[in-house]
Structure formats: structure tokens, C-alpha cells
C-alpha positions in Angstrom: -34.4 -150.8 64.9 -37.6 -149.8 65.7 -37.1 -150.2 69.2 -33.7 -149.0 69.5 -36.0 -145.5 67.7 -38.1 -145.5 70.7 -35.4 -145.9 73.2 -33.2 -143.4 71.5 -36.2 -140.7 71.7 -37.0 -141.3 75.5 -34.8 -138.3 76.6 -37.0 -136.2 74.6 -39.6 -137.0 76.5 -38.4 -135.2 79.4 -37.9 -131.8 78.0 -40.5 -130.6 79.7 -39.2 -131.8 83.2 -39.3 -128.3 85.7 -36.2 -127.8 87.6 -34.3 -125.2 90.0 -31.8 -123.5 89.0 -29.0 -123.3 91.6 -29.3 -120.0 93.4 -32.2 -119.0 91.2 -35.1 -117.6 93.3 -37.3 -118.7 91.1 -38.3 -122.0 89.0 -36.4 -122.2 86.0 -37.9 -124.7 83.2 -35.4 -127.0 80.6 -35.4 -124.5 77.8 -37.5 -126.5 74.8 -34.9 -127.7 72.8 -36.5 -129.6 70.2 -39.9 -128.3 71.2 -40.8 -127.8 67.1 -39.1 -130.6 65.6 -37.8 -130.1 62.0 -38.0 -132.9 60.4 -35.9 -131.7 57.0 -32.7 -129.6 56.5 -33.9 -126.4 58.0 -32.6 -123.7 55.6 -34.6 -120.5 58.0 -35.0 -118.1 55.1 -36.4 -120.9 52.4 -39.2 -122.0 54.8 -39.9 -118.6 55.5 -40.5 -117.4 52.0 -41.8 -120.2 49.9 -45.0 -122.5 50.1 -46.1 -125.7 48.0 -48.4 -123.3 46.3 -45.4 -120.9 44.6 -45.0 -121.3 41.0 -41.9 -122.8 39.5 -40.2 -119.6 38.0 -40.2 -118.8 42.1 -39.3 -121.9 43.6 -36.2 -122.3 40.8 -34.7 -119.4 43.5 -35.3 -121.5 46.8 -34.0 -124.5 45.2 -30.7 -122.8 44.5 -30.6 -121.5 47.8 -31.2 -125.2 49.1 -28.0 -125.9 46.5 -25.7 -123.5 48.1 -26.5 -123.8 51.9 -26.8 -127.9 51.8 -23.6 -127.6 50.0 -23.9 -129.5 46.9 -21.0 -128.0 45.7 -18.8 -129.3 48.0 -19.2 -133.2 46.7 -20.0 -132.0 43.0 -18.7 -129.7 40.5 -20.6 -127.2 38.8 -20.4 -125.6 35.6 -17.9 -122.7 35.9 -20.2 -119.9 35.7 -22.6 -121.1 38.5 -19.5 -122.2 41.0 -19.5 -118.2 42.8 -23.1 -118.2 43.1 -23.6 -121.8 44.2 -20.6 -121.9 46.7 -21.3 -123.6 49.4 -20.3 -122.4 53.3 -17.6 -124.4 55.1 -18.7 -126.9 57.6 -18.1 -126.5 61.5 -14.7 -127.2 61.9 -13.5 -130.8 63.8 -10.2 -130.2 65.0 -11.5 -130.1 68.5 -14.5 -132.0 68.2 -13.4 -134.8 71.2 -12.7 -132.0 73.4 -16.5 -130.8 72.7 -19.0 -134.0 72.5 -18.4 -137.8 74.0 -18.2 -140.9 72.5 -22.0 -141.1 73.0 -23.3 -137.9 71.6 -20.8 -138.3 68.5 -21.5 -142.3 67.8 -25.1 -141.0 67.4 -24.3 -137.8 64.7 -22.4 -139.8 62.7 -25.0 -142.5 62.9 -28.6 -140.6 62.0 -27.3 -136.9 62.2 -31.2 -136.1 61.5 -32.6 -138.1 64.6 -29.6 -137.0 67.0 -29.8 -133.1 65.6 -33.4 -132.1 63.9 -33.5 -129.7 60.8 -29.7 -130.6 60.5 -28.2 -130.2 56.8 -25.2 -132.6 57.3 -27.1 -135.7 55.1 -26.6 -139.4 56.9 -24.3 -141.6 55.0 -25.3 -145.0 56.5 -28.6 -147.0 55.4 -28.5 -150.0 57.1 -25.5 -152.0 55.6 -23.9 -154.9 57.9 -20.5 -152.7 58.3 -22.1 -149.7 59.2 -21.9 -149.8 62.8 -18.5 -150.9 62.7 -17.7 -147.9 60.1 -19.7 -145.7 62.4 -17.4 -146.8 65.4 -14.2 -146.3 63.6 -15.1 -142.5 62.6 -16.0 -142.2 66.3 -13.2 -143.0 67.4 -11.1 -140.8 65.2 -13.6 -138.1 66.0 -12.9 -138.5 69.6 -9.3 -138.7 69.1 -9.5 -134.5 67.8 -8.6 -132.8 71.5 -7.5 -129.3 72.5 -7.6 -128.0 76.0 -10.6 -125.9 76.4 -10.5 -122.5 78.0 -12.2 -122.3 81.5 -14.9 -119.8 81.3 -16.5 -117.9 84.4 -19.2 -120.0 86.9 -22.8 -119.4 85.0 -26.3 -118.0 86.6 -28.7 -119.5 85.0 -31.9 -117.2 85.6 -29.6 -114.1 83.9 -28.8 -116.6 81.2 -33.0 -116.9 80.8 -32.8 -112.9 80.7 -30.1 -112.4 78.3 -31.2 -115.7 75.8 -34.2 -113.5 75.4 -33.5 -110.2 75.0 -30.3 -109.9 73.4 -31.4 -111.8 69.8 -31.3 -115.8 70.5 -35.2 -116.0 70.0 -35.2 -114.4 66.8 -33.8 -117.8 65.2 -34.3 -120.4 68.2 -37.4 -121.3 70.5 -38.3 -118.9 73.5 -38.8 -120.6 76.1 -42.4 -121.3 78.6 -41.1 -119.8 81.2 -39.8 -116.6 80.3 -43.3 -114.5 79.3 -42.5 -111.7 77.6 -42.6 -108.0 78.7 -46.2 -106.6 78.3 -48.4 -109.4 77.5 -51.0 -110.1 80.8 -50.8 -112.6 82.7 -54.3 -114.1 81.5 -53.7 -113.7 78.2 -51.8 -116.7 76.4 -48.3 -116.1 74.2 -48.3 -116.3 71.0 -45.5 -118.9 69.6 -43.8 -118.0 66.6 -45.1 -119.2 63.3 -42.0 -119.6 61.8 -39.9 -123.4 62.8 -37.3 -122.5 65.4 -33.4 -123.6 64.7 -32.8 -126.1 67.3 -30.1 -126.3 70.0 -28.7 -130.0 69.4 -26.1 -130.0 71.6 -26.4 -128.2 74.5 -27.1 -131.3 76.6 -24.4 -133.0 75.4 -21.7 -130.3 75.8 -19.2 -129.9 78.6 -20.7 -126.8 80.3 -17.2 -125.0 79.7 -17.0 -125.8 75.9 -20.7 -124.6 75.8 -20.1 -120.9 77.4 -16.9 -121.3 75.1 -18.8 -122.2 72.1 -21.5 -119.3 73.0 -18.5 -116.7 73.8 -16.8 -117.7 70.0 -19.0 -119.8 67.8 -17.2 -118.9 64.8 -13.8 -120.3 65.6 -15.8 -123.8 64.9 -18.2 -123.0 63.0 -16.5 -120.4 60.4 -20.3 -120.0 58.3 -21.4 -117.7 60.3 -24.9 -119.6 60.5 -24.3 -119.6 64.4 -23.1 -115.8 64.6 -21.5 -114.1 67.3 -23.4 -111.9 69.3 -20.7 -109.8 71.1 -21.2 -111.3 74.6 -18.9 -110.9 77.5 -17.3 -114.4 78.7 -19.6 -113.9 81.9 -23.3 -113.6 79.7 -22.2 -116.2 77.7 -21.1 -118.6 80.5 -25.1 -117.3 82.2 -26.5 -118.3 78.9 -24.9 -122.0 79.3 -25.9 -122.7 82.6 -29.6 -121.5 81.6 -29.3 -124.0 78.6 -27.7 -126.7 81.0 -30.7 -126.4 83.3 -32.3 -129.8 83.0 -30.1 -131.5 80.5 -29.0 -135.0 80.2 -26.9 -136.0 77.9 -28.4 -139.0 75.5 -26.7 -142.3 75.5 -25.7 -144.4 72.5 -28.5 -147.4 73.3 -27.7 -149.0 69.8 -24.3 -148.7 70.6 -24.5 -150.2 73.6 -26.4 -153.3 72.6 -24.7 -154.2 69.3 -21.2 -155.2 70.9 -19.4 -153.8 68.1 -15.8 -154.6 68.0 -13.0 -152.6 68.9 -12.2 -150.1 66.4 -8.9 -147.9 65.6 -8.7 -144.4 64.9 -6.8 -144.7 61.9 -9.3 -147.0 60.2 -11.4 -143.9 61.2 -9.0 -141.6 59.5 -9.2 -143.4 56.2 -13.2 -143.8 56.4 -13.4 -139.8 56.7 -11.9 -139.8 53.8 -14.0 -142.5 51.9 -17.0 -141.1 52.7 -16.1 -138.1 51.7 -16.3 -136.0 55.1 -13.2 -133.9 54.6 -14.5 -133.0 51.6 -16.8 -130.5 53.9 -15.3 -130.2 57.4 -11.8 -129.4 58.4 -10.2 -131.9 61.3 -6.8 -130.0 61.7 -5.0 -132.3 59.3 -4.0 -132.7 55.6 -6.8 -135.0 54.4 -7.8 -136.0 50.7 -10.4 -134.5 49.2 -12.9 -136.8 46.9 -15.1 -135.2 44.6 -18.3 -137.1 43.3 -19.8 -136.6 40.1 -20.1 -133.2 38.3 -23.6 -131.8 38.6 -23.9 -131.6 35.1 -24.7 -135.5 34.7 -26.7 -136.2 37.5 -30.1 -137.0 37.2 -32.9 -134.7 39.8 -35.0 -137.5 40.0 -32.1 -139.9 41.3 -29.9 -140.1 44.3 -30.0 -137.9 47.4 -33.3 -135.9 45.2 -34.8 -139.3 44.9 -38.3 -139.9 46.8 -36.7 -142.8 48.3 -33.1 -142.1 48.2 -30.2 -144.8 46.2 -28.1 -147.3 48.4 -25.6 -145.5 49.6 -26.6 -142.2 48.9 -26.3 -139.4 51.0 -29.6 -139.2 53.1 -31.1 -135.5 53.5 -34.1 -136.4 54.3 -35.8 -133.2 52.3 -39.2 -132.5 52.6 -41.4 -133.2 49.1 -41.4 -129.0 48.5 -37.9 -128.9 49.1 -36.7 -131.9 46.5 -39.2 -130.1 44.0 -37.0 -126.9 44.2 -33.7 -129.1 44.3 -34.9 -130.5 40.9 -35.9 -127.3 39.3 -32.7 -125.8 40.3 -30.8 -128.8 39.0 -32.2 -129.1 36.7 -31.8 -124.8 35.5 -28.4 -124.9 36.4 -27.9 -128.0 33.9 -29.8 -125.9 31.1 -28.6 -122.3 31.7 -26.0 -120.0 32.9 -26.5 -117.6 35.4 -28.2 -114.3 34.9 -26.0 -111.8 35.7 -27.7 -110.3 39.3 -28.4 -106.9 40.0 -26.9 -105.0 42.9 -30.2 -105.4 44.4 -30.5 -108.6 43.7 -27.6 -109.9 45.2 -28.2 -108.0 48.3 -31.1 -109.9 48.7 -29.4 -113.0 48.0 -26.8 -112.7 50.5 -29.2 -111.3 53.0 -31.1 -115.0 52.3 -28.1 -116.7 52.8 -27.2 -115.0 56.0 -30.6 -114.9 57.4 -30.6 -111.3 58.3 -34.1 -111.5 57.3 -34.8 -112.9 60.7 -34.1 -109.4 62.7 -34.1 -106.6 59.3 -36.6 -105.6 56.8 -35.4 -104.3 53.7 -37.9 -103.2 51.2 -40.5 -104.6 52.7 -39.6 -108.1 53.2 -38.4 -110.0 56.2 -38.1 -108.4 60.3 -38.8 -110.3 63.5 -42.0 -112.0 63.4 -44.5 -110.5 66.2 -44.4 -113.9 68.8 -40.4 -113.0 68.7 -40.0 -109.6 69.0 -42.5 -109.6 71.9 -39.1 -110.7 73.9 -36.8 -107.4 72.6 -37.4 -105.0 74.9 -36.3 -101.2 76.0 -35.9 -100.7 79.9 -35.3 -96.7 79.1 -36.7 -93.2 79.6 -39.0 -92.5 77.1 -39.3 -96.1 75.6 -43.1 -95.8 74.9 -42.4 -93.1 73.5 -40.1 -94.7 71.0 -42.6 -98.0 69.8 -40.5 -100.1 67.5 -37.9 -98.0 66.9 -36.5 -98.6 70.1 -36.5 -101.7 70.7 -36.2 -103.6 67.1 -33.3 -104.3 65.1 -33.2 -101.2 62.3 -34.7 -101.5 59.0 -32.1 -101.8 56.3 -33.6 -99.7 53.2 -31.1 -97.2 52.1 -28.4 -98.8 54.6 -26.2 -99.1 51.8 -26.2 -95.3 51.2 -26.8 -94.3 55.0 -23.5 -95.7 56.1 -20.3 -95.0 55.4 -17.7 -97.3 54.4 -16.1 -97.6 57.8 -19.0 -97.7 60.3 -20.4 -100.4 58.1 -17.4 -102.0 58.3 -17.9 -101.4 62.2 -21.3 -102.3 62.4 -20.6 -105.9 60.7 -17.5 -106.7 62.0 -16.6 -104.6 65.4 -15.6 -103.6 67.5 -19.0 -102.2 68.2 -20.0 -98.3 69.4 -24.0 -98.5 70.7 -25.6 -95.8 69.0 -29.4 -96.6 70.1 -29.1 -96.8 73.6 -32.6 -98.3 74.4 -31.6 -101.4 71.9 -31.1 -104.8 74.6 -31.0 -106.4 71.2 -27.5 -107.2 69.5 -26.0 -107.0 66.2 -24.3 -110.2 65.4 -21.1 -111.0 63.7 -21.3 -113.1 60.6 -17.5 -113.4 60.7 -15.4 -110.7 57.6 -15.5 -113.7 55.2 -19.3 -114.4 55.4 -20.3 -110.5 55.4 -17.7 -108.6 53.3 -19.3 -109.2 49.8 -23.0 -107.7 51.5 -21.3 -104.5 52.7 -20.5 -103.9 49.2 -23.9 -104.9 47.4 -25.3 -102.7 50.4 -23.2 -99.7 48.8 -23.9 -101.1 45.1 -27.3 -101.5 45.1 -28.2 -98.3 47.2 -25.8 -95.7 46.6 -26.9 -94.5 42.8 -30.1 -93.7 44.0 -29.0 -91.3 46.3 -28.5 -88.0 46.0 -24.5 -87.4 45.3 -23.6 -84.8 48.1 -20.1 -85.3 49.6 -20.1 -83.0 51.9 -22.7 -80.2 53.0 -22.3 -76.4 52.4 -20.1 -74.2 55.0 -21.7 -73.8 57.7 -21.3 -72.4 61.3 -21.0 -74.8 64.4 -21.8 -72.2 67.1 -25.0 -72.2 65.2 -25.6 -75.7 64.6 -24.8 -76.2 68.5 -27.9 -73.4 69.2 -30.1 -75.1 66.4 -29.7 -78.6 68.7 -30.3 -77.1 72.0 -33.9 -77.6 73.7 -34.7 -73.8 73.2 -34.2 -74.0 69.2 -34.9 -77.4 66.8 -34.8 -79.2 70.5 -32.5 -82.2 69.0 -31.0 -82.2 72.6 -34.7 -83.6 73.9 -34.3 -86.7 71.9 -30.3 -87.4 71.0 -27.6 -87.5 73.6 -23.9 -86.6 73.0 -21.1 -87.7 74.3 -21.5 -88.4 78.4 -24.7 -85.6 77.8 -28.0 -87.7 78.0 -31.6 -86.4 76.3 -33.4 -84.5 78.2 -36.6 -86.5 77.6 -36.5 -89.5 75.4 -33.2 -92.0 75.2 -33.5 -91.9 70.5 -30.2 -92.2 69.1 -26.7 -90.9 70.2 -25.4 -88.3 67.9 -21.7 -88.4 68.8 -20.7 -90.4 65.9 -22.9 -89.0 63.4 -20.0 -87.5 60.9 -18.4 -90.6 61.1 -21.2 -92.9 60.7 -23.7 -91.2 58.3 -23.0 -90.0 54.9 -23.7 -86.2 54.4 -26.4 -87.0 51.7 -28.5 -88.9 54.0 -27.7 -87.3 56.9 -29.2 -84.0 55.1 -32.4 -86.3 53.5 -33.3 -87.9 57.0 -33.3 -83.9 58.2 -35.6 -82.8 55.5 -38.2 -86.0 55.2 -37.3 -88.6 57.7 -40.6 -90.6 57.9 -38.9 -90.9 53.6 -36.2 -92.1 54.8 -37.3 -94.0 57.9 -40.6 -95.7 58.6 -42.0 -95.1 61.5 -39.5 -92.2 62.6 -40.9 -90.3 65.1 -38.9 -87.1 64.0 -40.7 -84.3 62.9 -40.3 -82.7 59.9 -38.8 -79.4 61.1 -37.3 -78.6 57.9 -40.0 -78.6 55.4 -40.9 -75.0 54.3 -37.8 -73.7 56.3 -36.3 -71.1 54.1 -33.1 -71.5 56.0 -32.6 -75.3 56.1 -29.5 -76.2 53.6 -28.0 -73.6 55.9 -29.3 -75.1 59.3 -28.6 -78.6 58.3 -24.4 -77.8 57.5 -24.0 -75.7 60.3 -25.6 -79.0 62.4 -23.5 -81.1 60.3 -20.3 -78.8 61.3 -21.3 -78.9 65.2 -21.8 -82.7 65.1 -18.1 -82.8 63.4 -16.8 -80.1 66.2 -17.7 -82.0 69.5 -14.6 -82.5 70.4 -14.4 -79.1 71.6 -18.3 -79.3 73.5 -17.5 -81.5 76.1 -20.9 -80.7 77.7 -22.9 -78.6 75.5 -26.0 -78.4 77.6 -26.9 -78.1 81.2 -29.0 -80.9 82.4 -32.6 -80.1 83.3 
């Protein structure tokens, strides 16, 4: 086997292999894969926040998160009271799969799925037994045998692709790639690569190019978690994304395969083996397949089976990394001695935020944001974007989001259809997908919304003078906030067309009265404070903002 190891890793070998992109006036470099391989279940948000040095009070927390995202629960029961909090995500869906990956590319998954996808969290079932590669042939065959016609999407431009994989959000989860230096950094000085492990891109050499751009344009339609969100692209940027990610690729071949001469093998016995092994327990294939639970977490032992050092015959093979089976034990090991705290709204905002990974763009209280050697790559091409720093070119902090948002433009933000309010942002909100991000919207409003102050709506006040209060030769809003088709006059902040529909009335009057409070880093001034006048001036802006429909074009253009 050792061999067929060193064979099987040749292609990655050639990753970093320069080619030219077709059209492309300039070089374009195989994007780095697997240039950080992960060699355990890569679960973003638990590498990011614990170390081998945390206590065990701490680590009990990673450990559970390990529980739910690896999806222990889908195999083994758990006490009542810990099934919500422990509930695992669903698996990317296989009633296409043949239509997606070959023979090859599958053969090899179901084979090692941590050699042929690194930092994977689907566990190999297979350890060496005589049968296996026959078994392992048989569920590639049924595998194969899961086909529907695949969309056509648009031709692809690979050096827009390069632009777009970089700017609009890929990097702040997967690798950045050599050649693509981000905007500001000489040329003599050397980029800085992310400290955190990058979530690798298995398949993109093995994909059809068409069910990549497809998979790019509507991830969640196979994989329903949400893990691989949607980021709003057009059928075009996502079609320029998968020739960028095609540039250089060859698919691996099945060596082992190959050289074993295994003997023909049926889909059905494949149908029945997904079941045996307990596949469909996790992933959906299209069909009405049995379900086989193992045994109930309550009587397994953390020092045994998949959490042993060297795992049992036959058990599922994650391959975790020594810090991560110490937190699967303590959590195993809690959840077989206690029941669940109850979790404030705070709490489970942060838990779901974990889950999600939205700590890889946000901040909330402190914690998480893009990492510097990623958000290097989000830029703002705009008026006044110097002007802005951060602000303008960052995903949004989300401390008081819960409060600052009303009920329906959160629902907008999360879900869509989406209305850009920053116009400097190249940087996209994703979609997690309603299932995966309904409970947060709620914990967002739980946890924040006591704490703010309860105004639900601002005192009377008169929109003529809210719209003389905005204009350059008053408060000077207009300088920094467009409305409607009317651009700033200086510096491209945020729009304020949608501000009565989007902000509550509390916060829109705090954010007026101490916004560096209720924003860090806002460059708004403070023109409230000490202004004798300023409950009045804030409703009548309030009542302009809501009166737009009748100001077209409020101000001339200078």
C-alpha cells in the first residue's frame, strides 16, 4: 500500500505547475488546492479558537462542537435533552453524485475520504479487510449510477474568476492564491499567508467544468449545511470562478483501482452496502433507504472506537488530531454525566455563529473577523475609499445586529433577495440556506434587543426639515450617504434609502447621538452631542428618510 500512497499523491505534486489561461493576457497559476494540508476533520471555528494549552472546562465547548458538526448524532442517539443542541447538519446530498464525479474520483472518496479530500469530516469505513475493495467497488458503482442532467452554464474567463475568487469572500475560508497579490502591499515586500488552515477545494479537478460553475452558482441544492454557502453570484462569475479553479487541473486516477483487478461489481450489491455501512444514515441518494442507528452515546466508552488512539476494526476512521479526541472525550464524556445548561441568548448566538463559521468574515464582541493575511484581498475601488479604512471594505461588525435590524431586513440580509447598502463593499454576504440561519436571526434579536433602549418609533417630526438637516449646507449627511439614484457628494459610506425599513428607530436614534458607541471605528462625527435640538432633529431625519418617495432627487449634484 505504501506504494500505491506515493502514486496516489503524485498529482499533488504538480499543483504548483504555471499555466495560461485561454485568452488571459497574463499567466494564471493552478490555484493551491491543498497547498496547507489538513490532516484532521477541519472544523474552521474549533482550530481557530482552542489550543492544547486550554483548560478542560474550555475545551468541554470545542468538543461538543466537534460532536455536532462531525455528526455523531447521526449514527448514535443521545440523551433527549442534548439531541437539539448536538444535532448534527445533513450531509451533501447524492442524488446526483454520478452526474458530478467519475468512477475514479469517487472509487477514491469512498476508499480513504481523508487522502482523496484533506480536513474532510466524512470518517473512512474501510481498514484494510480482504473485501474491502470489492465493497468499495460495489458502492462506486451505485454511486455512479445517481445521474441527472446538469444545467449548461455560460463559457468561463478564468483571469475574472482569479478577480472575483478574491474579492468577493472565497479567501476568507479557502487559500488565496500566489498569483493574485493583493491590492496595496509593494511589490518587494512578501504576502503574508493566513495563519489560520484554509478549507480545501477537493474536487475541483475532478468536476465536469459545467457541474463546477453549477455547484459554485447553487451549492446548497447538494450540500443543504450551508458549510459551502451561497454567495449570490450571477451564472456568468460563477462559471469565471470555475474556469479559474480548472486552470491546471487534472483529475487523479484510481492507481489502486487499477492494479487490483477487482471483479465486476453490481449497483445493487452497492445499494445494500450503503445501507450496511450505514451511509444513508447521513446523506440522502434520492431514494427510500433504511436507516441503521449504532449504539446510544450513553454506553460508549471515549477511550474506544472512532476516539481511540488507534481506532477498533471496523470502526469509523476520523483520523482526529490528539487535541481534538481530548475534547471528543471530555464532551462525551459531559454529555454522559450531565444535562445541558440551559444557554443564554447570548450564548447561543455564539454557538450558532461557531457552527456557521460567521466568525470567519464578523466580529461580535470582540471575537472572530477576517484575519489580516485575508482581508488584504477585500477591497473598495470607490470615491473616498481611504477615506473609509475598514469600514469600507470589511464585512460589518455584528454587536448590537440583533437590535440594529429589523425583523424583515434581517430576514433580507440572511436569506435575500439582497439590496447593497454599502456600496464600496466587493465583499458578499453569503446565504447559509433559511434552515441553517433561521434560529440565529432570532438569538440575534434575543440576545440583543433587552439591552436596547425600547423606542418604537421616534417623536413627530418634520420631513422638510429632516431633508434641510441632510443637505451639504446643514448636518452635511448628503457628503457621505447617497439616496436613491443621488450619489455622495464626497465619500461613497452607506446608502440611506432603506434606512426606515432596515434600522430600528432606537438604534437608528443611538447611532445619531454616539455612533463610535454603537460602531467601532465609525467615522461619523458626533454632531448631536450637546445639541439642544437633537430628539427633534433626529425624528424629523427619521420622517424624511421614511418620505423619499416623494424626493426623487433631493440635492443638486456638485
Amino acid at each position: 500500500m505504501s506504494q500505491v500512497s506515493q502514486q496516489m499523491d503524485l498529482p499533488l505534486k504538480l499543483l504548483g505547475i504555471m499555466v495560461l489561461a485561454a485568452g488571459a493576457a497574463a499567466p494564471l497559476r493552478a490555484h493551491p488546492l491543498q497547498a496547507e494540508p489538513i490532516n484532521h476533520p477541519y472544523v474552521f471555528t474549533f482550530d481557530q479558537f482552542h489550543l492544547d494549552v486550554d483548560g478542560d472546562e474550555s475545551l468541554v465547548q470545542g468538543g461538543l462542537l466537534l460532536m455536532a458538526e462531525t455528526r455523531c448524532l447521526a449514527c448514535h442517539t443521545a440523551p433527549k435533552e442534548w439531541s437539539e443542541r448536538l444535532e448534527p447538519p445533513p450531509a451533501p446530498d447524492l442524488s446526483a453524485v454520478g452526474s458530478r464525479l467519475d468512477a475514479d474520483t469517487i472509487w477514491l472518496m469512498v476508499r480513504s475520504p481523508q487522502h482523496r479530500k484533506k480536513g474532510t469530516l466524512m470518517p473512512g469505513i474501510f481498514s484494510g479487510a480482504d473485501d474491502d475493495a470489492e465493497k468499495v467497488e460495489a458502492l462506486t458503482q451505485y454511486l455512479v449510477s445517481l445521474k441527472r442532467p446538469t444545467k449548461p452554464m455560460p463559457a468561463g474567463d478564468a483571469k475574472k474568476g482569479r478577480d472575483l475568487y478574491h474579492k468577493v469572500g472565497c479567501v476568507a475560508c479557502h487559500e488565496p492564491a500566489a498569483d493574485k497579490r493583493p491590492p496595496g502591499v509593494p511589490p518587494d515586500r512578501e504576502v503574508e499567508k493566513p495563519g489560520n488552515a484554509s478549507v480545501p477545494i477537493a474536487f475541483a479537478d475532478a468536476y465536469e467544468f459545467h457541474a463546477l460553475a453549477r455547484f459554485i452558482f447553487d451549492p446548497l441544492s447538494t450540500h443543504p449545511a450551508g458549510r459551502m454557502p451561497s454567495m449570490r453570484l450571477a451564472e456568468q462569475e460563477a462559471s469565471d470562478i470555475a474556469a479559474y479553479l480548472h486552470v491546471g487541473r487534472t483529475a487523479e486516477k484510481a492507481i489502486e483501482r487499477e492494479v487490483l483487478n477487482i471483479a465486476p461489481q453490481t449497483s445493487q450489491r452497492g445499494r445494500e452496502l450503503f445501507v450496511m455501512q450505514r451511509c444513508s444514515v447521513c446523506h440522502a441518494t434520492g431514494e427510500s433507504l433504511e436507516k441503521r442507528s449504532a449504539h446510544p452515546l450513553a454506553e460508549l466508552n471515549s477511550h474506544s472506537g472512532c476516539l481511540a488512539d488507534t481506532p477498533d476494526q471496523g470502526a469509523p476512521r476520523f483520523d482526529f488530531n490528539p487535541l481534538q479526541r481530548r475534547a471528543l472525550r471530555l464532551a462525551l464524556d459531559h454529555v454522559q454525566q450531565h444535562r445541558p445548561e440551559p444557554m443564554t441568548a447570548m450564548q447561543q448566538t455564539d454557538w450558532l455563529m461557531r457552527r456557521l463559521n460567521c466568525y470567519a468574515c464578523h466580529d461580535r464582541d470582540g471575537k472572530g473577523g477576517t484575519e489580516d493575511p485575508r482581508a488584504q484581498y477585500f477591497i473598495s475601488s470607490i470615491r473616498g475609499a481611504d477615506l473609509l479604512g475598514d469600514l469600507g471594505r470589511l464585512p460589518p461588525s455584528l454587536d448590537h445586529a440583533g437590535w440594529k435590524l429589523t425583523e424583515s431586513w434581517m430576514d433580507r440580509v440572511l436569506h435575500g433577495p439582497m439590496i447593497s447598502v454599502r456600496p464600496s463593499l466587493t465583499v458578499r454576504m453569503p446565504n447559509f440556506g433559511k434552515p441553517n440561519t433561521s434560529l440565529l436571526a432570532k438569538s440575534l434579536r434575543e440576545a440583543d434587543l433587552p439591552a436596547a433602549p425600547q423606542l418604537k418609533a421616534p417623536p413627530s417630526g418634520k420631513p422638510d426639515q429632516g431633508r434641510h438637516l441632510f443637505g451639504a449646507d446643514a448636518l452635511g449627511c448628503i457628503r457621505c450617504h447617497g439616496l436613491k439614484a443621488q450619489k455622495p457628494l464626497e465619500a461613497d459610506g452607506s446608502n440611506l434609502t432603506h434606512t426606515v425599513e432596515r434600522l430600528t428607530p432606537s438604534y437608528f436614534r443611538a447611532v445619531l447621538l454616539k455612533p463610535s458607541d454603537m460602531q467601532a471605528g465609525s467615522l461619523m462625527p458626533a454632531l448631536f452631542e450637546g445639541r439642544t435640538t437633537a430628539e427633534d432633529d433626529i425624528a424629523s431625519l427619521w420622517n424624511f428618510l421614511a418620505d423619499l418617495d416623494h424626493h426623487s432627487s433631493p440635492f443638486p449634484s456638485k
